[in-house]
MIVEX-732372 format. One line per 2 residues: number of its first residue (from 1); for each residue z, x, y of N, C-alpha, C. Coordinates in nm, 3 decimals, m for minus. Atoms other than C-alpha are relative to their C-alpha. Layout:
BEGIN
NUM> Z X Y Z X Y Z X Y | ...
end
This chain:
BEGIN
1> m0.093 0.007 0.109 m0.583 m4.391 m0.093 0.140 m0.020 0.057 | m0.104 m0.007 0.008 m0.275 m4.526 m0.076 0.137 0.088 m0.064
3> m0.078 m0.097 0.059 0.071 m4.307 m0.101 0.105 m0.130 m0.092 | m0.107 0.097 0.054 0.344 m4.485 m0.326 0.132 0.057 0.006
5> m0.130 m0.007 m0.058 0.665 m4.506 m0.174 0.118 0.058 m0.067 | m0.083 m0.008 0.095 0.840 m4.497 m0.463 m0.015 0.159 m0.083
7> 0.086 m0.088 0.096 0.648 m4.206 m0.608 0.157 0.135 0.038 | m0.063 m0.115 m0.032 0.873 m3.844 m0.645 m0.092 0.139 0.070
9> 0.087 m0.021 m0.025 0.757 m3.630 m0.429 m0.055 0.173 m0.070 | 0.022 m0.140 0.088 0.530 m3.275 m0.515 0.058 0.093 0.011
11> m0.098 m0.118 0.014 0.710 m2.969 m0.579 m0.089 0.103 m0.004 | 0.102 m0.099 m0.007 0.500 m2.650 m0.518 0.105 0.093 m0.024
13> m0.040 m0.166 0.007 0.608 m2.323 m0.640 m0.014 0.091 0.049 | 0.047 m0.080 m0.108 0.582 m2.052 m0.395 0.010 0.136 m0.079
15> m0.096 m0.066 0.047 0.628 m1.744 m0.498 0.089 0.104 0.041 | m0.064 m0.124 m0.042 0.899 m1.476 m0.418 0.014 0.085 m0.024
17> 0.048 m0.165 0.034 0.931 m1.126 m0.360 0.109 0.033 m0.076 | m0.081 m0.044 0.087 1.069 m0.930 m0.588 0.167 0.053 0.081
19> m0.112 m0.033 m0.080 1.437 m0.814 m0.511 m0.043 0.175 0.039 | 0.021 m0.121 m0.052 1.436 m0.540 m0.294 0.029 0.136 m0.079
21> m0.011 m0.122 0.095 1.402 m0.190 m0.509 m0.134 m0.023 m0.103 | 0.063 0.039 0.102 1.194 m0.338 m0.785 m0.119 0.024 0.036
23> 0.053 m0.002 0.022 0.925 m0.216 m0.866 m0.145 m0.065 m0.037 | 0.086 0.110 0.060 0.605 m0.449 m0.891 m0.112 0.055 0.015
25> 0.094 0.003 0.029 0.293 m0.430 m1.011 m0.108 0.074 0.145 | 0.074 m0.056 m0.112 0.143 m0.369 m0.641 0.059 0.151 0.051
27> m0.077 m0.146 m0.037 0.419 m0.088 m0.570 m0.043 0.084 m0.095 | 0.076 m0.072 0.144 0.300 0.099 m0.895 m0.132 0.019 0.048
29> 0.136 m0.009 m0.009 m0.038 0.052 m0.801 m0.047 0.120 0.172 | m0.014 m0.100 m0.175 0.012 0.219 m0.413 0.073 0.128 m0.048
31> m0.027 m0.156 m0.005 0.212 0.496 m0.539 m0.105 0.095 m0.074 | 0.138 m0.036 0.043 m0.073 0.572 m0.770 m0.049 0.039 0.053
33> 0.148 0.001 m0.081 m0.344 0.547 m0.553 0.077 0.128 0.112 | m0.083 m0.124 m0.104 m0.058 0.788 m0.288 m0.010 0.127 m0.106
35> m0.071 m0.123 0.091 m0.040 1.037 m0.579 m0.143 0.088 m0.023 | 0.160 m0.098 0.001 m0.430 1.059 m0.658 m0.054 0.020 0.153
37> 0.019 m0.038 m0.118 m0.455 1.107 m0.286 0.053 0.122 0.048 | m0.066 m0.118 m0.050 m0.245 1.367 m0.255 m0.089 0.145 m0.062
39> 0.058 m0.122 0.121 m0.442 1.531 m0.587 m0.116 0.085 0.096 | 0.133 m0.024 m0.036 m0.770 1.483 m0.403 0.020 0.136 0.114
41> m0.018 m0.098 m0.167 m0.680 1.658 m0.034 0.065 0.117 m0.080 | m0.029 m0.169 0.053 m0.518 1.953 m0.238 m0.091 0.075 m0.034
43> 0.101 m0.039 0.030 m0.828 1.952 m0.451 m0.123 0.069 0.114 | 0.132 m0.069 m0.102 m1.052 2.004 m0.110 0.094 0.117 0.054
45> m0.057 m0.168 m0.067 m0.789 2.291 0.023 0.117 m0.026 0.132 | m0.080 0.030 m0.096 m0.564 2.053 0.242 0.139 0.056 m0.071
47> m0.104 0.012 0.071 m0.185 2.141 0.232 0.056 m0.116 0.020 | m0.062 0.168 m0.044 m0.055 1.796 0.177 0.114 0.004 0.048
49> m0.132 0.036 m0.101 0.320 1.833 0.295 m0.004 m0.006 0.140 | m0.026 m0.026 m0.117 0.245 1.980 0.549 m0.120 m0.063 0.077
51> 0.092 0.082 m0.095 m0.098 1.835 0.656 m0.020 m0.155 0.038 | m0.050 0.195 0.047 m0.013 1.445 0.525 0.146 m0.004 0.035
53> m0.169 0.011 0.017 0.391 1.494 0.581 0.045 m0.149 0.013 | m0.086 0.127 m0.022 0.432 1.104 0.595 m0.123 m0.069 m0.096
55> 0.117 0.031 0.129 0.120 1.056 0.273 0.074 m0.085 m0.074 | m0.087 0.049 0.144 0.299 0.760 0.062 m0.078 m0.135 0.013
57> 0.055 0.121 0.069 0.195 0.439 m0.123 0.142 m0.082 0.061 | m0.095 0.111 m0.053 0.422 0.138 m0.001 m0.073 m0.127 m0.005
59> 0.014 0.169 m0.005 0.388 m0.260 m0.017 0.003 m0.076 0.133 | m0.042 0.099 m0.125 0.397 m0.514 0.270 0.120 m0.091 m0.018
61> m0.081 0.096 0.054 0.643 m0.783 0.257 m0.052 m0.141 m0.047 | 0.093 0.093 0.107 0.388 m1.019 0.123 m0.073 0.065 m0.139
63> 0.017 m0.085 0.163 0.398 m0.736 m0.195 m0.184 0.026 m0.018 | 0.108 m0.036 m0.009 0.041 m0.653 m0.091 m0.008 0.198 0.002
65> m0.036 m0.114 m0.015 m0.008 m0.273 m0.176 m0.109 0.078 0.135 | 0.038 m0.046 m0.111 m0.094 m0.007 0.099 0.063 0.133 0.026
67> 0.011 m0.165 m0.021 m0.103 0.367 0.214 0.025 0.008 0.111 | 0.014 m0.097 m0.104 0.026 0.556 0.465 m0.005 0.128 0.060
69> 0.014 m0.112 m0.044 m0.121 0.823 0.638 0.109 0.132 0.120 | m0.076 m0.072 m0.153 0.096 0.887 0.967 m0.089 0.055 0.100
71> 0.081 m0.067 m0.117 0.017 1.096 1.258 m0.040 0.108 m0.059 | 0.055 m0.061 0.030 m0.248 1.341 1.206 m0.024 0.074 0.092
73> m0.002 m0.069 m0.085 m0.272 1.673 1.348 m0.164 0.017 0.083 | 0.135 m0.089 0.052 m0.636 1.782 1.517 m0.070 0.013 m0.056
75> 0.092 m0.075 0.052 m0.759 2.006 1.328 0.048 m0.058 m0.135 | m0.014 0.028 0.156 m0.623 1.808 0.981 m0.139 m0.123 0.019
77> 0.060 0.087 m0.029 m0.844 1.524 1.124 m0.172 0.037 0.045 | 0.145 m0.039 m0.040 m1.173 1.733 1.207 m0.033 0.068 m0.152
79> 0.037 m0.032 0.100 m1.149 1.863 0.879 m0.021 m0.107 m0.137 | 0.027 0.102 0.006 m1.122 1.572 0.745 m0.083 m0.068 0.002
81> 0.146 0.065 m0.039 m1.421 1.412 0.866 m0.082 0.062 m0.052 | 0.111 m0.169 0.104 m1.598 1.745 0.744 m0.067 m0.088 m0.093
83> m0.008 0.050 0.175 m1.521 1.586 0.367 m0.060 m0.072 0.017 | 0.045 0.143 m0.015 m1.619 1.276 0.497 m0.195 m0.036 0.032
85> 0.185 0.065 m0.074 m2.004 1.276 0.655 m0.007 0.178 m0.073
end
């Protein structure tokens, strides 16, 4: 197939991130998911400040949502596993 010279060319829409602060749809959705995380580990007998102290929902800069745990002590991490298997 021929291109035509003349032709204008395509325009793609990309899209961009929200301005920094704002709130979007994926940030909402990570603090969520950080909040019923926090519920759960209380619910089994963890203390979250102090056993999670860095537990939060956050975005990427491709507004993809995502959790972070941090560094984990030990014994928050053998108990942990407990819940787990």
């Amino acid at each position: 197939m021929t291109q035509n010279p003349n032709a204008e060319p395509v325009r793609t829409l990309t899209p961009r991130p929200a301005p920094y602060g704002t709130a979007t749809p994926s940030a909402r959705l990570a603090h969520d998911l950080a909040a019923r995380l926090r519920t759960g580990l209380s619910a089994a007998g963890f203390e979250v400040d102090r056993d999670f102290p860095h537990l939060r929902g956050d975005t990427t800069a491709s507004d993809e949502p995502f959790l972070t745990l941090g560094r984990l002590r030990p014994n928050v991490v053998e108990r942990l596993l407990a819940l787990l298997f």
